[in-house]
C-alpha positions, 0 to 999 in steps of 0.5 A: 500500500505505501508504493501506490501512496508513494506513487501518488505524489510522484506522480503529481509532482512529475505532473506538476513539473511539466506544466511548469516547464511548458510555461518556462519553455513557452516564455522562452525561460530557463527558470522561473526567477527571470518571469514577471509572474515569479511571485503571482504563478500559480503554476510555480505555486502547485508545483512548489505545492507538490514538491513539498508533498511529495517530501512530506507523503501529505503529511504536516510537518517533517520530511522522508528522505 
């Protein structure tokens, strides 16, 4: 059972990363940090979202490394 759970979050996370770098690749950027929407993205904000869940399994709190 914690595979399928793990999985989950791994595969929102790749999920989310793509759609982050089709907007970066669209914009013609490398990274975020050089877009005008940095801090008002809310494609960089579900994908920041999705890292720390898959850090954490949807847990509040520490981290499983």
């Amino acid at each position: 059972m914690n595979e399928i759970v793990d999985e989950k979050w791994q595969l929102d996370l790749e999920k989310k990363k793509q759609l982050l770098e089709e907007c970066q690749k669209s914009k013609n950027l490398k990274s975020c940090f050089a877009c005008e929407k940095l801090l008002d993205c809310i494609i960089r904000d579900e994908y920041i979202q999705a890292v720390y869940d898959s850090m954490s399994r949807g847990e509040t709190g520490g981290f499983e490394f």
